[in-house]
N, C-alpha and C positions, 0 to 999 in steps of 0.2 A: 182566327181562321185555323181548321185543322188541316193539317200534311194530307199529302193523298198517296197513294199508290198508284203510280203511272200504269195505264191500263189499254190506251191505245196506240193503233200502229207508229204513229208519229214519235211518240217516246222511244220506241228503240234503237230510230235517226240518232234521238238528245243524245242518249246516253254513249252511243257508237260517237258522237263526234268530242266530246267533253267528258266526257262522263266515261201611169205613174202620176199618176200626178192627182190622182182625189188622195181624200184626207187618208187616211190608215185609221181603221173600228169608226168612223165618224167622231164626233164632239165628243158623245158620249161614251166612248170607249175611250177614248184619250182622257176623259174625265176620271173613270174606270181607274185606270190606270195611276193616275197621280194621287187620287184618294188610296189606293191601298198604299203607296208610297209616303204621302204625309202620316200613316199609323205605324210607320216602321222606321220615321227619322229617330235620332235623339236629340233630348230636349238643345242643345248644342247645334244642331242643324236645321231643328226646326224653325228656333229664333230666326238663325240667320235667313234660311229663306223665306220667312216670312219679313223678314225688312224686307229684302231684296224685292220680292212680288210687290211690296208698298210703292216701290218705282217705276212702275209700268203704269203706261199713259192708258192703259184701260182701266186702274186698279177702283174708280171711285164708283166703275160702271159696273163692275162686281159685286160689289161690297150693298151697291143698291138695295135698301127693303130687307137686307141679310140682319136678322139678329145678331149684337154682338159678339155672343158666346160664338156663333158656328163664321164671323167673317173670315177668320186665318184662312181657315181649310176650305171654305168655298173661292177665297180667293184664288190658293193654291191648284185647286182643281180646275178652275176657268182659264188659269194662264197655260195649262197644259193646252189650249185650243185657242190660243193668240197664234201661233204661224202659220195658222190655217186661216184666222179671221182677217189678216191683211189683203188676202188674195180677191175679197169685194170690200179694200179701203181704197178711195180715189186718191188718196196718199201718196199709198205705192203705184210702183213700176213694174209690169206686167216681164219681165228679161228671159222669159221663157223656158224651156223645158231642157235648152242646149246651153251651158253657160259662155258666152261671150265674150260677157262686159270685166273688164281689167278687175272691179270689184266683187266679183264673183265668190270670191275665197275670203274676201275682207271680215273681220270681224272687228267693228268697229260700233256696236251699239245700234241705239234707236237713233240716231241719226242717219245710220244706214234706212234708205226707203225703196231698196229692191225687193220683191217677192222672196225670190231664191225658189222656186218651186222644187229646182233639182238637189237643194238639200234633205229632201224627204224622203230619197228612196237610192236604194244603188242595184243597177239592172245588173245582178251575178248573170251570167247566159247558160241557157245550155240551147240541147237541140233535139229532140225525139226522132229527124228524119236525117240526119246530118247535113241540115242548112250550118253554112259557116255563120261563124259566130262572131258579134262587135264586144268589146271587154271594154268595162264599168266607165266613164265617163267621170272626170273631176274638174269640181269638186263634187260631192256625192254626201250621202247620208254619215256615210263609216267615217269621212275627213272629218265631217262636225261636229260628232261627237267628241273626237277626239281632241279637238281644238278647242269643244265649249270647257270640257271638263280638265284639260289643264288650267283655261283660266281660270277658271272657278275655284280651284286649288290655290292662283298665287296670292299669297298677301299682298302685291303690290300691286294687283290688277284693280282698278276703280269697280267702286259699286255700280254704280248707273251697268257699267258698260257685263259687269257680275250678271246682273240682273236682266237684260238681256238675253243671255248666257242660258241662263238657267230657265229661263222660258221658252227656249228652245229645244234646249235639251229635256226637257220636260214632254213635250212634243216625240223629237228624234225617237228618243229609248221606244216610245212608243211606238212606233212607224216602224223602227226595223223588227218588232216583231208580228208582223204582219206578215206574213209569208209572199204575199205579191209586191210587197214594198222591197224585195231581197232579189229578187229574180226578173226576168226577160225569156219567153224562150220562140227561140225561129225558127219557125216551118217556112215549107215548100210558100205555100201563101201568106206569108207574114216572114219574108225574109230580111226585112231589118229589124224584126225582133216584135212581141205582142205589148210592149209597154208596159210588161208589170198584167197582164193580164186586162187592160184597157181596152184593147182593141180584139175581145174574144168576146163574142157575141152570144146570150144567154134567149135570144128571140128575134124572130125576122123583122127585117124594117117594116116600117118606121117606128118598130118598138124601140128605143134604146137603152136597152136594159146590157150591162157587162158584167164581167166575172170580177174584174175589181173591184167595182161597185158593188157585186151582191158579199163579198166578206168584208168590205169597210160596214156596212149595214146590218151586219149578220147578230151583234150585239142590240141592235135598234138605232134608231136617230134622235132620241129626245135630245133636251136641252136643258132639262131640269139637274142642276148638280146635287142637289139631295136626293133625286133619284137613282144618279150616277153613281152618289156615295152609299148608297144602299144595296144598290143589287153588287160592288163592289167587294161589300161587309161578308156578302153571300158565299163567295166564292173560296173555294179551298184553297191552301195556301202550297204553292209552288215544292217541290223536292228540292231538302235544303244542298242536297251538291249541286243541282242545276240553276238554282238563286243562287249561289257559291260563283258564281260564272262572270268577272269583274271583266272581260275581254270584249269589245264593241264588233271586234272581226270574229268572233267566236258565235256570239248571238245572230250573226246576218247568214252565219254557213249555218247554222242551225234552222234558222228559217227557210233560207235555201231548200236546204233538205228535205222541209215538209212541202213548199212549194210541186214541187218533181214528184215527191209521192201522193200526197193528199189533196191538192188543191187542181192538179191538173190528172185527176185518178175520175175515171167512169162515173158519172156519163158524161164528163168532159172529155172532149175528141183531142185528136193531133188536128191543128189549123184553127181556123176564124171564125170556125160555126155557120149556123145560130146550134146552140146545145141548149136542152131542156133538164135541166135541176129534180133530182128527181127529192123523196122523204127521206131517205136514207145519206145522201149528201148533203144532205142542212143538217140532219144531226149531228153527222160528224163534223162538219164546220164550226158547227157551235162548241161544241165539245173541243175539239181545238182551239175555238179563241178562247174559252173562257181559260184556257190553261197558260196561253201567250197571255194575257192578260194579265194573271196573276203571275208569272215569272216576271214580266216587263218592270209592275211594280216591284217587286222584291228586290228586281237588280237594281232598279232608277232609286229604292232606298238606301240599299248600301255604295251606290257612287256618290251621292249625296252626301251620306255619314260621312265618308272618306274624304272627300274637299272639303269639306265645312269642320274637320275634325280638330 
């Protein structure tokens, strides 16, 4: 992939700063994402996390009908969308959007059988009309990363519970750069906050069409990971100071960022809607994920390198 030259308004957020509950890009963005990741490990990380994938009680479901040459990497890309496939396994435990339950923060493997929903995102707040504001709820996306990727680092820490780990965070990196997977924001009618943009309405009932929804989608929904791994292949390769960017808290205020100017910009209203999407808002939507996209993986490579090193 070739470098770019940052060209839209959202880059001048990155550079000034560094420089809830559906998936984040759907399947295929999270796929997106761990493919350009699996072409930036070294051979030293990529071994390792391809054991580690080999432990996931999904891995045989993967691997199905996969040619052997491409099973590593379609594995590797399918497990980036295992913490999203639990949430319809009758397995798990449905623990909700509020964390609770005493194991809420546990990181204890596949023996853990809670969803975690609210590991997927962390509601930064703000407020366009000055509704007071609720601040971020934990455990939260930023704690888990933090927590996957030190164990992932320790040599003492067991594989099973590595692998795990790594399938999550594989996910995570993904999810906080998502610009509505970073933010919350409260209006006068939505004064405990829009949920990441869930509860901001893109058409009148009984359409249920949201603004979260339409940038998890904005990349497409397929389910094909050579599909994933191809249009991935496509995409220009992130500004190497802003993939330079190893910080979990650094990536979420940069998303932030874009959230407040790009995502909640014309013809998105202040409040709940319904708002109408117009051509010029989808381009630049897309135009911004595919950039989150290709940063997410650049970063989820070099954390990777680095624990597995």
């Amino acid at each position: 992939m070739k470098a770019y030259v940052c060209k839209f308004a959202f880059c001048l957020i990155l550079t000034s700063l560094s420089v809830s509950t559906a998936s984040a890009w759907d399947s295929f963005g999270h796929m997106m994402v761990a493919s350009i990741a699996y072409d930036d490990l070294t051979p030293a990380a990529r071994t390792k996390a391809v054991q580690l994938i080999k432990l996931n009680p999904s891995y045989k479901v993967w691997i199905k009908g996969v040619a052997k040459t491409n099973q590593n990497k379609t594995a590797f890309v399918m497990a980036a969308t295992w913490p999203d496939s639990i949430k319809t396994n009758k397995a798990y435990t449905n623990d909700g959007e509020h964390p609770t339950n005493p194991n809420a923060a546990a990181n204890t493997g596949y023996s853990d059988k809670l969803m975690h929903r609210y590991w997927h995102y962390i509601d930064e707040p703000f407020s366009p009309d000055g509704t007071t504001l609720a601040q971020p709820q934990v455990p939260n996306a930023q704690t888990q990363i933090a927590e996957f990727r030190k164990t992932l680092a320790l040599p003492s820490a067991a594989n099973k519970l590595k692998s795990y780990d790594l399938v999550w965070i594989l996910h995570l990196v993904g999810d906080v750069h998502q610009p509505l997977h970073a933010t919350s924001r409260f209006t006068h009618d939505l004064p405990q906050g829009d949920n990441g943009g869930n509860l901001v309405e893109l058409c009148a009932k009984p359409c249920k069409n949201e603004l979260h929804a339409y940038w998890d989608n904005i990349l497409g929904t397929g389910k094909s990971p050579a599909s994933a791994i191809k249009k991935a292949a496509a995409l220009a390769a992130p500004n190497p100071s802003l993939a330079a960017v190893s910080d979990e808290s650094q990536w979420i205020k940069e998303s932030f960022a874009i959230a407040k100017q790009s995502v909640y910009a014309g013809p998105i209203g202040v409040g709940a809607g319904p708002f109408t999407t117009d051509a010029d808002y989808k381009t630049a939507a897309v135009k911004i994920a595919d950039e989150q996209i290709a940063l997410a993986g650049a970063r989820l490579a070099k954390l990777l390198n680095a624990a597995f090193q």
